[in-house]
C-alpha positions as CSV (number, residue, x, y, z in Angstrom):
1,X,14.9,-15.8,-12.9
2,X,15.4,-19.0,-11.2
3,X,15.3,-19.7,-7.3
4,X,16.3,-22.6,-5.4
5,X,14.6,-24.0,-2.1
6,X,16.6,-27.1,-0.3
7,X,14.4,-29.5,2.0
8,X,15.2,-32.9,3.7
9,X,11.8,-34.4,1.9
10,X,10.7,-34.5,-1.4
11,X,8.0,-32.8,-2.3
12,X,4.5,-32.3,-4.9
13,X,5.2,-28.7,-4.2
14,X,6.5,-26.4,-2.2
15,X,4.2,-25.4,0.7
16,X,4.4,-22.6,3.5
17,X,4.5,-24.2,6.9
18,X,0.5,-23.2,7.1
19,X,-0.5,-25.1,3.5
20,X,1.3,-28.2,5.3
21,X,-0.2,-28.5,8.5
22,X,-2.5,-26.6,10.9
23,X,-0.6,-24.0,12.9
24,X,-1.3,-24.4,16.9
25,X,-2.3,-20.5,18.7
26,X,1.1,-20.4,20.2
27,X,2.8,-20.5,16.8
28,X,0.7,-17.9,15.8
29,X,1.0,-15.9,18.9
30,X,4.8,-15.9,18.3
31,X,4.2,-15.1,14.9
32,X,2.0,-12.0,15.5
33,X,4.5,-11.1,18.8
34,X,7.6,-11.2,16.3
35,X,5.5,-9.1,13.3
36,X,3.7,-6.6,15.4
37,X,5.5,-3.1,14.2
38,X,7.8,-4.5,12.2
39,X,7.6,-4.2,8.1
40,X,7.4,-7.5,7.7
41,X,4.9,-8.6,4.8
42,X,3.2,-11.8,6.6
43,X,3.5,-13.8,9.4
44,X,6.4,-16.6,9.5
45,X,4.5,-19.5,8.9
46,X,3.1,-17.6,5.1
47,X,6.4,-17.8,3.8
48,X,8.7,-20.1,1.5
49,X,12.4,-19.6,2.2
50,X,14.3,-19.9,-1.3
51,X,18.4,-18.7,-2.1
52,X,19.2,-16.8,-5.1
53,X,22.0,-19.8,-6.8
54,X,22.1,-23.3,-6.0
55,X,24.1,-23.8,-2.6
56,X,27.6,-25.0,-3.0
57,X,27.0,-28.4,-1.6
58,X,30.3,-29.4,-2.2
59,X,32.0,-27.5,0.3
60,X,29.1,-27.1,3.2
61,X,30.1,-30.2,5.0
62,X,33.5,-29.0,5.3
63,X,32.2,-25.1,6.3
64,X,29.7,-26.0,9.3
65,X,31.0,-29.9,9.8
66,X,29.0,-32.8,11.6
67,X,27.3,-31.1,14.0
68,X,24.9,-28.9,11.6
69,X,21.1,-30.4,10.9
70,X,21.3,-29.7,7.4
71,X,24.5,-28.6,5.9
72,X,26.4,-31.8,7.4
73,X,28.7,-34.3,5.4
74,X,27.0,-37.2,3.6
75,X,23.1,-35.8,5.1
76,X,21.4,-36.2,1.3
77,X,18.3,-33.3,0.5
78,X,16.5,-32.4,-2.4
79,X,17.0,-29.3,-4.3
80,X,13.9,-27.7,-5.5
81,X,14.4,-25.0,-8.7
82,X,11.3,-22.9,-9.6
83,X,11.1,-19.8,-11.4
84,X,9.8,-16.2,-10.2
85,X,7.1,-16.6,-12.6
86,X,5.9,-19.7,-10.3
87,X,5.5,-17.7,-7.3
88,X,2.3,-16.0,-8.9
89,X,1.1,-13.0,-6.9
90,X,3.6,-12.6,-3.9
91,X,5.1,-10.4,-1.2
92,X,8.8,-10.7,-0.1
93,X,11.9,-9.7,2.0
94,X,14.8,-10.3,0.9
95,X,17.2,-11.3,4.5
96,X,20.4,-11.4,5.6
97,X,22.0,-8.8,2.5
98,X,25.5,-7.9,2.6
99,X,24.6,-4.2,3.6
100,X,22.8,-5.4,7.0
101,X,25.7,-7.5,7.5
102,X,28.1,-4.6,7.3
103,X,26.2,-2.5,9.7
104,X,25.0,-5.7,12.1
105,X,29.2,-5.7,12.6
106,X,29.7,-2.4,13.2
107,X,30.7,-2.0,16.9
108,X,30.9,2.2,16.4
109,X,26.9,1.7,16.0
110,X,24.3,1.9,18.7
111,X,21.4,-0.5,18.3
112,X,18.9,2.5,17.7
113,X,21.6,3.4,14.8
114,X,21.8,0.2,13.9
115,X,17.8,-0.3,14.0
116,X,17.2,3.2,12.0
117,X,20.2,2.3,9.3
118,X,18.7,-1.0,8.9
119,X,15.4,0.4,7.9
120,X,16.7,2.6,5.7
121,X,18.5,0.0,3.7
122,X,15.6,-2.1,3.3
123,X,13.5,1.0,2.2
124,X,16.6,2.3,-0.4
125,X,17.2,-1.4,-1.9
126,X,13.3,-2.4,-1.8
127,X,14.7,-6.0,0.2
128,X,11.1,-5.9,1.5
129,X,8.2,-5.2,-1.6
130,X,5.9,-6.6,-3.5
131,X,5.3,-8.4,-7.2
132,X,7.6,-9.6,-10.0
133,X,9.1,-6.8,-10.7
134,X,10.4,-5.0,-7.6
135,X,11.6,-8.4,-6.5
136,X,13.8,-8.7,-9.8
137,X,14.9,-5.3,-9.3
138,X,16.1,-5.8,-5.6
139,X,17.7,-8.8,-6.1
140,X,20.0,-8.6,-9.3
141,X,22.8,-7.5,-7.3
142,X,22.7,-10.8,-5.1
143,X,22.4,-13.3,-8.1
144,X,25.8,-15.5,-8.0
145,X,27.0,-14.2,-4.4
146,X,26.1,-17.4,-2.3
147,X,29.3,-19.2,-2.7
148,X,30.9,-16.4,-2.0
149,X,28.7,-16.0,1.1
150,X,29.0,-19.3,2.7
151,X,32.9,-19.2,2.2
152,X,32.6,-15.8,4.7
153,X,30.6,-17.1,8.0
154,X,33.2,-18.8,9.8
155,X,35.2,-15.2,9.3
156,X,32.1,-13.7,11.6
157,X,33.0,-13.1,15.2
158,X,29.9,-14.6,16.2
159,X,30.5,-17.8,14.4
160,X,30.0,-19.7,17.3
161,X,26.7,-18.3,17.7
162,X,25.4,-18.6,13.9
163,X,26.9,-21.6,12.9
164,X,24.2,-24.0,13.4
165,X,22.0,-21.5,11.7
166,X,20.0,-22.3,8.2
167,X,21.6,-19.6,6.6
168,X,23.1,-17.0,8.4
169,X,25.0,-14.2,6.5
170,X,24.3,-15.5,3.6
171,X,21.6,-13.7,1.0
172,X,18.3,-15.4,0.4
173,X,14.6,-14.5,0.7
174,X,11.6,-15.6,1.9
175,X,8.6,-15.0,-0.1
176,X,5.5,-14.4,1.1
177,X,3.0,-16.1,-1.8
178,X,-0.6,-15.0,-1.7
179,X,-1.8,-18.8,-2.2
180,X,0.6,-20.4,0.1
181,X,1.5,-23.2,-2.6
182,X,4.6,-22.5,-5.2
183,X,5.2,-25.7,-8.1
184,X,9.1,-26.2,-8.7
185,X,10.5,-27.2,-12.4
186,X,12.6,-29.4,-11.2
187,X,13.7,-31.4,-8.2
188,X,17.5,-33.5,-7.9
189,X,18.6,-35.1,-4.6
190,X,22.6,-33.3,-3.7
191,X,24.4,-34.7,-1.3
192,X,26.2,-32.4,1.1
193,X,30.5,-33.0,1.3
């Protein structure tokens, strides 16, 4: 199974934010602030963010326009293609699937419906887990669905609010792996359009 990580620099390897540099208390104190009783399986700056299919570059500059940091017309990146096996030993959770989206949009909800439904879905589909494996497992059904993804956000009713967001609504993950360092197969520069 193949995963894809996009960054404005090219790299030796893909790093999580603490392989690259040191992380300063107040990052970690947000970190910690953000993870305390929550499932999460690390802290924010232990993970590599990676989507499930190559973006569709060739229509993201028309989808978020000029104004986004990343997915704006002409801005060239590097897309970075490693396999599961590369991750070696790892935790994940798997963010913004179509089932939290459903429910996030759900006005009839209550946030403490919303918050219980939410963990329930995540518990039922195994978005947040552990290993080879149980990551395959919980993420077959989200394999080819980013296109389709992307076309959706400006449908949101928060668009405004999300729309100079990474990846909002959309289906990726962010893995957790124990040595902090992931090597990619490949690397190609794409140019957003």
């Amino acid at each position: 199974m193949k995963l894809y990580h996009y960054s404005q620099k090219k790299y030796d390897d893909l790093r999580t934010l603490e392989k690259q540099r040191p992380i300063p208390a107040h990052e970690k104190q947000k970190a910690l602030d953000e993870t305390v009783g929550s499932n999460k399986p690390g802290f924010y700056y232990e993970h590599i963010s990676f989507f499930f299919d190559p973006i569709p570059y060739d229509i993201l500059g028309k989808i978020y326009g000029k104004e986004h940091s990343i997915w704006h017309p002409g801005n060239q990146i590097f897309q970075y293609t490693t396999t599961v096996d590369a991750l070696g030993r790892f935790k994940y959770e798997i963010v913004e699937f179509p089932e939290k989206i459903e429910i996030y949009y759900d006005d009839s909800l209550t946030l403490s419906q919303y918050k219980r439904k939410l963990k329930e879905l995540i518990i039922e589909h195994e978005y947040i887990g552990e290993g080879k494996q149980q990551f395959i497992k919980a993420s077959k059904s989200l394999i080819g669905t980013t296109r389709s993804n992307f076309l959706k956000v400006k449908s949101y009713p928060n668009w405004k609010e999300i729309k100079n967001k990474y990846a909002a609504c959309v289906p990726h993950v962010m893995v957790y792996p124990e040595k902090g360092i992931v090597k990619y197969q490949s690397v190609k520069e794409v140019t957003i359009k």
